[in-house]
PAZAPA-4460 file (N, C-alpha, C; in steps of 0.05 Angstrom, whole numbers, plus 32768, in hexadecimal, padded with zeros to 4 digits):
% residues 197
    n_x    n_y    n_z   ca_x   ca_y   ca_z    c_x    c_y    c_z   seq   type   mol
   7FAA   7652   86D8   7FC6   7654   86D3   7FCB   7669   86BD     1      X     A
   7FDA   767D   86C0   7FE3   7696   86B3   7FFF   768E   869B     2      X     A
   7FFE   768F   8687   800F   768E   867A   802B   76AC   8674     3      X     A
   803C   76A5   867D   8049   76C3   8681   804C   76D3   866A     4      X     A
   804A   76CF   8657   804B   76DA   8639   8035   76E5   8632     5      X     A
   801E   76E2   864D   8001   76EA   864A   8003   770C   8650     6      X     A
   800C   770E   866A   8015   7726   8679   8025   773B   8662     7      X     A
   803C   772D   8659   8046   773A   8647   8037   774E   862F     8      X     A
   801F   773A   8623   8015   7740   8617   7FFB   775D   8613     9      X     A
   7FF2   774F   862E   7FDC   7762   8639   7FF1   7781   863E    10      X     A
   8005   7780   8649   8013   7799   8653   801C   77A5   8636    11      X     A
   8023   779E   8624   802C   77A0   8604   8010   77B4   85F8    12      X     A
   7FF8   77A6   85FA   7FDF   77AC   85EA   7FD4   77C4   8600    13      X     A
   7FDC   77CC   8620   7FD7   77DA   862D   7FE8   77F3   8626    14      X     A
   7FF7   77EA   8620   8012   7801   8613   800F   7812   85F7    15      X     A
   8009   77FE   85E4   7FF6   7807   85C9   7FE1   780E   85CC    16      X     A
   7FCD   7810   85D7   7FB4   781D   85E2   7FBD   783B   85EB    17      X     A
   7FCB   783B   85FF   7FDA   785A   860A   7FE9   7868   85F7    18      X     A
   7FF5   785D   85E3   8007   7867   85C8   7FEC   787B   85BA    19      X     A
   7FE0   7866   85B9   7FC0   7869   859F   7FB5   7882   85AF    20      X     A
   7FAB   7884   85CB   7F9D   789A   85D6   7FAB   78AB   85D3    21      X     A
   7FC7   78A9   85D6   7FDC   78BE   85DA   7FE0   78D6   85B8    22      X     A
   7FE0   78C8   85AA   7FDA   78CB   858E   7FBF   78D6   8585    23      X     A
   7FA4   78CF   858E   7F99   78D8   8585   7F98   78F9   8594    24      X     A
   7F98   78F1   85AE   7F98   790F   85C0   7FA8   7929   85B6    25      X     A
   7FC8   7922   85AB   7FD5   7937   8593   7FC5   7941   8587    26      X     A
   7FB3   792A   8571   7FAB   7932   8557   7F96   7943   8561    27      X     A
   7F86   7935   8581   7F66   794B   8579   7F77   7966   8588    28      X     A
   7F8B   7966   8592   7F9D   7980   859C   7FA4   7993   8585    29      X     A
   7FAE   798C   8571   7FBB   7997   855B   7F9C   799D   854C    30      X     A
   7F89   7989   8544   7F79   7996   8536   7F63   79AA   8544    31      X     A
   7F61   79AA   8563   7F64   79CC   8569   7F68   79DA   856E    32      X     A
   7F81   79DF   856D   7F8D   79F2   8566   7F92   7A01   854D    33      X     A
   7F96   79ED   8535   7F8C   79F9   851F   7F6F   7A03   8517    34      X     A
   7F61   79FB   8522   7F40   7A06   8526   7F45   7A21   8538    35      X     A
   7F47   7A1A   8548   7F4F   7A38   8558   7F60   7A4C   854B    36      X     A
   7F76   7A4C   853C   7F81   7A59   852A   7F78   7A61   8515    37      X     A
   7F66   7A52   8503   7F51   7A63   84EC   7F40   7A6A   84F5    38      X     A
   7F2C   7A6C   850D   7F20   7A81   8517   7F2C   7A95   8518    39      X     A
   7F3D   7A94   852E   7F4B   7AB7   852F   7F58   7AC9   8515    40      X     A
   7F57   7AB3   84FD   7F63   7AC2   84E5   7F46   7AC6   84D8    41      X     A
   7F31   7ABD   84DD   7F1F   7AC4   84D0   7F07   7ADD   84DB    42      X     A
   7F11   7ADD   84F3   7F06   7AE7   850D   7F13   7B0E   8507    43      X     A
   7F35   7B0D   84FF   7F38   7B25   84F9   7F3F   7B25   84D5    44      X     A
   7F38   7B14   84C5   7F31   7B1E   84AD   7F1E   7B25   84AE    45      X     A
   7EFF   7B21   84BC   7EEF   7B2A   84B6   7EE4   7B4B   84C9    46      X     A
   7EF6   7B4D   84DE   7EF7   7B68   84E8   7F06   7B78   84D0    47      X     A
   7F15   7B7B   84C7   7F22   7B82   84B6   7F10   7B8C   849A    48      X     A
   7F04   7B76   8490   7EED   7B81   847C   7EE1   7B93   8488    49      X     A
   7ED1   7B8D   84A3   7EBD   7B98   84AC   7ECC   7BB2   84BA    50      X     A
   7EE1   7BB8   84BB   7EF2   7BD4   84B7   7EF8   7BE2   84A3    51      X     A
   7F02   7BD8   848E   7EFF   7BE2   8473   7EE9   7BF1   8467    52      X     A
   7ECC   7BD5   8471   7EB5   7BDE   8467   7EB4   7BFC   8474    53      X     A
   7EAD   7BF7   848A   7EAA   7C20   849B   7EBC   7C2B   8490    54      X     A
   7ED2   7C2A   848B   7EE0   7C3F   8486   7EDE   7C4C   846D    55      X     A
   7ED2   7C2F   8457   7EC5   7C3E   8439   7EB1   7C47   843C    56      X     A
   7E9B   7C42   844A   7E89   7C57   844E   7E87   7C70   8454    57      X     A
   7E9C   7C78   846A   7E98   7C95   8479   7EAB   7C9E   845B    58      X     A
   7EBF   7C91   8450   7ECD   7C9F   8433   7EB8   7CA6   842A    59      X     A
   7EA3   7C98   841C   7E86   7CA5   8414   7E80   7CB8   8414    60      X     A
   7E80   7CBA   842C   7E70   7CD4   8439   7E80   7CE7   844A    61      X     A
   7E98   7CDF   8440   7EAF   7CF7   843E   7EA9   7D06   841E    62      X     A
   7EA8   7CF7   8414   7EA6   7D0B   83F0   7E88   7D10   83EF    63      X     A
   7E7A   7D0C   8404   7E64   7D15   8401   7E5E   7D36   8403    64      X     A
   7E74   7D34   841C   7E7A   7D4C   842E   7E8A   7D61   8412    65      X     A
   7E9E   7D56   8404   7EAF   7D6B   83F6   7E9E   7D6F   83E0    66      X     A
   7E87   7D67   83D7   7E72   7D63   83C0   7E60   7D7D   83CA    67      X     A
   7E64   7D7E   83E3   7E47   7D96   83EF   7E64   7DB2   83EB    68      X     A
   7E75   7DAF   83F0   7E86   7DB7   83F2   7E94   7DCC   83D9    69      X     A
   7E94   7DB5   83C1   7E96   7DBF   83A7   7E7D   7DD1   8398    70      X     A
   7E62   7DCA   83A3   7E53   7DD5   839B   7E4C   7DEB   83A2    71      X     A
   7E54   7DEF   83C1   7E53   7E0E   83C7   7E68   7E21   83BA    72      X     A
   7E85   7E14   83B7   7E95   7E27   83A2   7E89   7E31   838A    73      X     A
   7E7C   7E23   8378   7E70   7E18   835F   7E64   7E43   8361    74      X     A
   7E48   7E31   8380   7E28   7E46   8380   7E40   7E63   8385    75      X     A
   7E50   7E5E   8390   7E56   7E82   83A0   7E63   7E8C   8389    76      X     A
   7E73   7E83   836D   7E75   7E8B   8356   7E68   7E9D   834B    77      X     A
   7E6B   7EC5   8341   7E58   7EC4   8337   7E55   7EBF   8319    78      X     A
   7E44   7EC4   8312   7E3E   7EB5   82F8   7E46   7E98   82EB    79      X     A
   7E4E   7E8C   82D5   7E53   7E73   82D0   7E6C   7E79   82CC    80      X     A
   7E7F   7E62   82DB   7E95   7E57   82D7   7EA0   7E52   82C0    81      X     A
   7EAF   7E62   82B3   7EBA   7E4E   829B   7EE0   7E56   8298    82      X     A
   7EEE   7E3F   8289   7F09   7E41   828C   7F11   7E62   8286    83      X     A
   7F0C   7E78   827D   7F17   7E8E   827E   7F16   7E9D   8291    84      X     A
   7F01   7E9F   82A5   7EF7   7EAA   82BD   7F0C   7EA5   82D3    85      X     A
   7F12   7E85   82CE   7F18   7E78   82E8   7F33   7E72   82F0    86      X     A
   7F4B   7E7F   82DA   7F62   7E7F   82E3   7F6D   7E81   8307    87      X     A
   7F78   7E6E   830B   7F7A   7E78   8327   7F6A   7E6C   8345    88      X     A
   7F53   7E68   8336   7F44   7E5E   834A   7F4B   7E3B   834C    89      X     A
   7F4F   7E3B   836A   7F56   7E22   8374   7F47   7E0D   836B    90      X     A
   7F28   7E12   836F   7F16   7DF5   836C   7F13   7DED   8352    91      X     A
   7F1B   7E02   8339   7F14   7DFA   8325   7F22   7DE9   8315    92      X     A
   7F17   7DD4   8308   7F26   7DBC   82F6   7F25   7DC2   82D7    93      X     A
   7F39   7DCA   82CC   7F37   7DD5   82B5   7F4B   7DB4   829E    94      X     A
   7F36   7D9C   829A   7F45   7D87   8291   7F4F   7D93   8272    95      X     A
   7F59   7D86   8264   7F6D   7D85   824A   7F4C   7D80   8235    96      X     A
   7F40   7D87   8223   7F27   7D8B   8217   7F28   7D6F   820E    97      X     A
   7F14   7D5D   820B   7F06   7D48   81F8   7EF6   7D49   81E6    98      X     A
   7F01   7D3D   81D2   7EE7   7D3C   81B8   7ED0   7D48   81B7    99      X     A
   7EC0   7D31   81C4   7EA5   7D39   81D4   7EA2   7D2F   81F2   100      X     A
   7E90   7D36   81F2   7E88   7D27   8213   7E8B   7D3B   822B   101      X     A
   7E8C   7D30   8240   7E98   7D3C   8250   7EC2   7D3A   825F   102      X     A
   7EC8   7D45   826D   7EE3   7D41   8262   7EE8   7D25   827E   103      X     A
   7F09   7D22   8282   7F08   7D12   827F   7F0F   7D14   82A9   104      X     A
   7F00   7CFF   82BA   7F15   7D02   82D7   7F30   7D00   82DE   105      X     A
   7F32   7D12   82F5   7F44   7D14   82FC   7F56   7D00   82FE   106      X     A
   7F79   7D00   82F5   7F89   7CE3   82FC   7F84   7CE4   8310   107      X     A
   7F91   7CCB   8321   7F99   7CC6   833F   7FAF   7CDA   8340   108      X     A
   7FC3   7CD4   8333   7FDA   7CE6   833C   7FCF   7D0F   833E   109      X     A
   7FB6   7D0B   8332   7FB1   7D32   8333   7FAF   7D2F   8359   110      X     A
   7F9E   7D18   8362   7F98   7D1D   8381   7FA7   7D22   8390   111      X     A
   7FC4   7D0E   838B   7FD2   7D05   83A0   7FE5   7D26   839D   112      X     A
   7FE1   7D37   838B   7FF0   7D53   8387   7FEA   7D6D   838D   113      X     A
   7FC6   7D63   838A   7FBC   7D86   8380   7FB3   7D8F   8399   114      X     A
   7FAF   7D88   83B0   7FAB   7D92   83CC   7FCD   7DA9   83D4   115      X     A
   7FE5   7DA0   83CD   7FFC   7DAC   83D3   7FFD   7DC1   83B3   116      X     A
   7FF8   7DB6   83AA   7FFE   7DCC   838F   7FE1   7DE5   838A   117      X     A
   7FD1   7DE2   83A1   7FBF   7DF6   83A2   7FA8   7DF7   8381   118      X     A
   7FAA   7DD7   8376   7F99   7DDC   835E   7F80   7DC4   8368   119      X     A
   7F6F   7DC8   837C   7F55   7DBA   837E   7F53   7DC9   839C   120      X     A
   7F3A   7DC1   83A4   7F2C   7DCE   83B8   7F2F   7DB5   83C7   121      X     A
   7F46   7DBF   83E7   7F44   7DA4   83FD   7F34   7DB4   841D   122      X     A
   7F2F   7D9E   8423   7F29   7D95   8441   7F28   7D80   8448   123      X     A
   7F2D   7D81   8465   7F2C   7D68   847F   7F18   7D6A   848E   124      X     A
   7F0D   7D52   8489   7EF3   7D48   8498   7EEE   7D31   84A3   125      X     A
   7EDD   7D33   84BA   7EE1   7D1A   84D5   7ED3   7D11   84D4   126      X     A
   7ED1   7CFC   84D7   7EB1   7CEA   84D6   7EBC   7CCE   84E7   127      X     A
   7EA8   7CD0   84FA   7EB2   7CB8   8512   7ECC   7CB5   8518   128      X     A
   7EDB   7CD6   8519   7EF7   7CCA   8527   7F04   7CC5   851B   129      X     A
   7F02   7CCC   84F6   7F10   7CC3   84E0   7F16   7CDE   84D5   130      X     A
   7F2E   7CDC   84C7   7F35   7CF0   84BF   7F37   7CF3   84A0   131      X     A
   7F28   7D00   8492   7F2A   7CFE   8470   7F37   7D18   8462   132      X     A
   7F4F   7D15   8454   7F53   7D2E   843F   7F3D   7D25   8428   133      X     A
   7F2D   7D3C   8424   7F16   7D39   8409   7F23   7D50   83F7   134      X     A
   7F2D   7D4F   83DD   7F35   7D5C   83CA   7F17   7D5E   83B6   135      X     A
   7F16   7D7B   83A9   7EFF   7D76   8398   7F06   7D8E   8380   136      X     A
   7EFD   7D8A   836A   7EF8   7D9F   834E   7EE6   7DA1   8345   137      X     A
   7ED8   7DB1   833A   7EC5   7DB7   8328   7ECE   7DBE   830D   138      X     A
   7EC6   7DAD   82F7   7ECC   7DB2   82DD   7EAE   7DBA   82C9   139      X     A
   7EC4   7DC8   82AB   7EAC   7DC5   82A0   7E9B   7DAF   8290   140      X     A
   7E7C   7DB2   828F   7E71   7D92   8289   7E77   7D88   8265   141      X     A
   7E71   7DA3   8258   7E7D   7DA7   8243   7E64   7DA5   8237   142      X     A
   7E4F   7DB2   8246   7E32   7DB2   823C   7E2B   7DD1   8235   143      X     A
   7E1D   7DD9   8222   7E13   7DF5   8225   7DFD   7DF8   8231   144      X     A
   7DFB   7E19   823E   7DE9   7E1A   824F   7DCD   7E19   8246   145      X     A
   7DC0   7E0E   8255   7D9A   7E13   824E   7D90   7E23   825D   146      X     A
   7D7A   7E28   8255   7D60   7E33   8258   7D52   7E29   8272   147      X     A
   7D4A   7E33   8286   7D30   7E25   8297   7D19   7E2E   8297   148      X     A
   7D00   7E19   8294   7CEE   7E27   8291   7CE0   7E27   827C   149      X     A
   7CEC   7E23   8262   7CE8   7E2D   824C   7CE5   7E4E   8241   150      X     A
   7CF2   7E5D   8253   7CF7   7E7E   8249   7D05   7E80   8234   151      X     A
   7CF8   7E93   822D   7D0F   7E9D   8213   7D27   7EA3   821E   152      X     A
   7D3B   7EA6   820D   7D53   7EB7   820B   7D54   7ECC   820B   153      X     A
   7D4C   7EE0   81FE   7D44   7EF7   81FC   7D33   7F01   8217   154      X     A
   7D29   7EF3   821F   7D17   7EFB   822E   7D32   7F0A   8252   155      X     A
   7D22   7F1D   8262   7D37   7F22   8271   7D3A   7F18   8286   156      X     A
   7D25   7F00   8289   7D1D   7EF5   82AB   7D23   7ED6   829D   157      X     A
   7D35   7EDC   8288   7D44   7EBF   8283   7D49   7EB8   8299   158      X     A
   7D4A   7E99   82A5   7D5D   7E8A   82AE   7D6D   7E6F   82A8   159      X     A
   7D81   7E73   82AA   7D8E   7E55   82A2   7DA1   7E4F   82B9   160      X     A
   7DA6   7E3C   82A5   7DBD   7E2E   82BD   7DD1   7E16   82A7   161      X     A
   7DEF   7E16   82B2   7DF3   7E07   82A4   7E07   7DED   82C0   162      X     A
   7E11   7DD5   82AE   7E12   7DC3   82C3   7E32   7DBA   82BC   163      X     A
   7E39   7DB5   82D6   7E5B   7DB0   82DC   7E66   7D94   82E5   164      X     A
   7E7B   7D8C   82EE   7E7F   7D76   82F2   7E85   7D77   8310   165      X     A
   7E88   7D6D   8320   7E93   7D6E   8339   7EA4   7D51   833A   166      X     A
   7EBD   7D55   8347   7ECB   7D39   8344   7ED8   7D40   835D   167      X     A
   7ED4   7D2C   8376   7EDE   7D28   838F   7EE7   7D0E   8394   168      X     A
   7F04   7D17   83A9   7F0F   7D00   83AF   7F15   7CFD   83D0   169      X     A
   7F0B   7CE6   83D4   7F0B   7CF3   83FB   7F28   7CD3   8402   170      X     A
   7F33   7CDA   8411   7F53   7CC9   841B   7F58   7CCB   8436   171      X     A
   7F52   7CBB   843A   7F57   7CB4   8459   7F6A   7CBC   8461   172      X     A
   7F78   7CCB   8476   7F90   7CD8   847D   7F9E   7CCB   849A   173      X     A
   7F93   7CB3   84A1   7F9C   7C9C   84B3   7FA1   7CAD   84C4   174      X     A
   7F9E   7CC3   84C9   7F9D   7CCB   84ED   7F88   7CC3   84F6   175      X     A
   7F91   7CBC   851A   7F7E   7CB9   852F   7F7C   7C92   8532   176      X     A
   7F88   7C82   851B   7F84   7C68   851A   7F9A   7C5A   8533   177      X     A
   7F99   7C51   8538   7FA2   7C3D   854F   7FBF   7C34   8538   178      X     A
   7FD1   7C33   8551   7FF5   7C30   854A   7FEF   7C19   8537   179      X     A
   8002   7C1E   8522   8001   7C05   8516   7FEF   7C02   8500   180      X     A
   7FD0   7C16   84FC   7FC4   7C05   84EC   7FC4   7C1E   84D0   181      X     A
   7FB8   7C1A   84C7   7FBA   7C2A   84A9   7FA8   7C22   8491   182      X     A
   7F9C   7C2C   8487   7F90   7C28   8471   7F93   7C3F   8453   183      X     A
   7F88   7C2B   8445   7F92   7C3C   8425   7F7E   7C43   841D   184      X     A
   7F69   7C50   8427   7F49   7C55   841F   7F4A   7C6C   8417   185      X     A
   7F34   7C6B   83FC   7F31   7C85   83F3   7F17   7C7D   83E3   186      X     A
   7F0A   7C91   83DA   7EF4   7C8E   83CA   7EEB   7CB3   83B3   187      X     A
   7EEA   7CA7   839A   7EE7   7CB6   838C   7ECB   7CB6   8384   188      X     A
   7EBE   7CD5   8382   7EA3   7CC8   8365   7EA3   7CE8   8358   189      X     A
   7E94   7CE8   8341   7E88   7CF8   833A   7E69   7CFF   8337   190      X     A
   7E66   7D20   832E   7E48   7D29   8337   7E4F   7D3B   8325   191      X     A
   7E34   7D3F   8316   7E23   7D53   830D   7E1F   7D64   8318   192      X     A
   7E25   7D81   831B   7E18   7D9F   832B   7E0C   7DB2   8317   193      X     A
   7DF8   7DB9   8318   7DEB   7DD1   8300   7DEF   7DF0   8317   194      X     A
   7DF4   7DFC   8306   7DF5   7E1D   8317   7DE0   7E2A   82FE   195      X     A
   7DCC   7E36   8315   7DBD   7E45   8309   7DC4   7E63   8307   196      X     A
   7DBB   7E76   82F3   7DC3   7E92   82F9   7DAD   7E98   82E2   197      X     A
***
């Protein structure tokens, strides 16, 4: 014999059971989707580094390029460079004098100028499809010249040499990148060059 309040009941707790599945199926729906969503943000943050990264590298070896660059200005000089000679000449960096030391690099703002104002030595160079303005100067080191060798001075098969600064700046010039994307890359260093004569 069936009590009718039995039926009721069973159909009630059949009903809350379907609520409860129903509920959990959202939650494991929602939580992935949020799983699926920090992948793909982590998926292109980390293309993104790993774009950056290349693109600071070939900068690298973009100023590697205006460093070979500066040094041939430097060698085809004849004799030694120094601020009275060099009025005029593009590549030369003639900074404001220091105490001691050597003087001081270039601001940012000399870069973003001296390619249009014709005061540093520019080129454009490609590397994987990339496009780099490399700005470069040669200053003086603020060293006097030596001796090689150990020759005299006097002597006429002297040689010396004295040593300069080289300061390059290579900047990505965002041609050739896909609509839309852009980067702020640039990379600076400096180098030591000795010219012998």
């Amino acid at each position: 014999m069936l009590i009718a309040g039995s039926h009721t009941g069973i159909r009630e707790g059949a009903a809350r059971q379907r609520g409860v599945t129903l509920m959990l199926a959202i939650f494991v729906i929602l939580a992935l989707t949020f799983a699926v969503l920090g992948l793909v943000y982590f998926v292109r943050y980390g293309s993104e580094v790993a774009s950056n990264s290349a693109v600071h590298t070939e900068a690298i070896q973009a100023t590697d390029i205006g460093l070979e660059a500066a040094n041939t200005q430097l060698q085809l000089h004849s004799g030694f460079p120094e601020a009275s000679n060099m009025t005029g000449i593009q590549w030369w960096y003639n900074p404001a004098p220091t105490a001691l030391g050597p003087p001081q690099p270039p601001p940012v703002s000399f870069w973003a100028t001296c390619a249009p104002t014709k005061s540093c030595g520019a080129t454009s160079i490609i590397i994987n499809g990339v496009t780099f303005n490399v700005e470069y100067v040669v200053a003086p080191s603020g060293l006097p010249p030596a001796v090689l060798n150990g020759a005299s001075q006097a002597s006429s098969t002297t040689t010396s040499y004295m040593t300069y600064l080289a300061y390059v700046n290579a900047q990505l010039s965002n041609q050739g990148l896909a609509a839309g994307e852009r980067h702020n890359m640039n990379a600076d260093i400096e180098a030591t060059l000795r010219k012998v004569e």
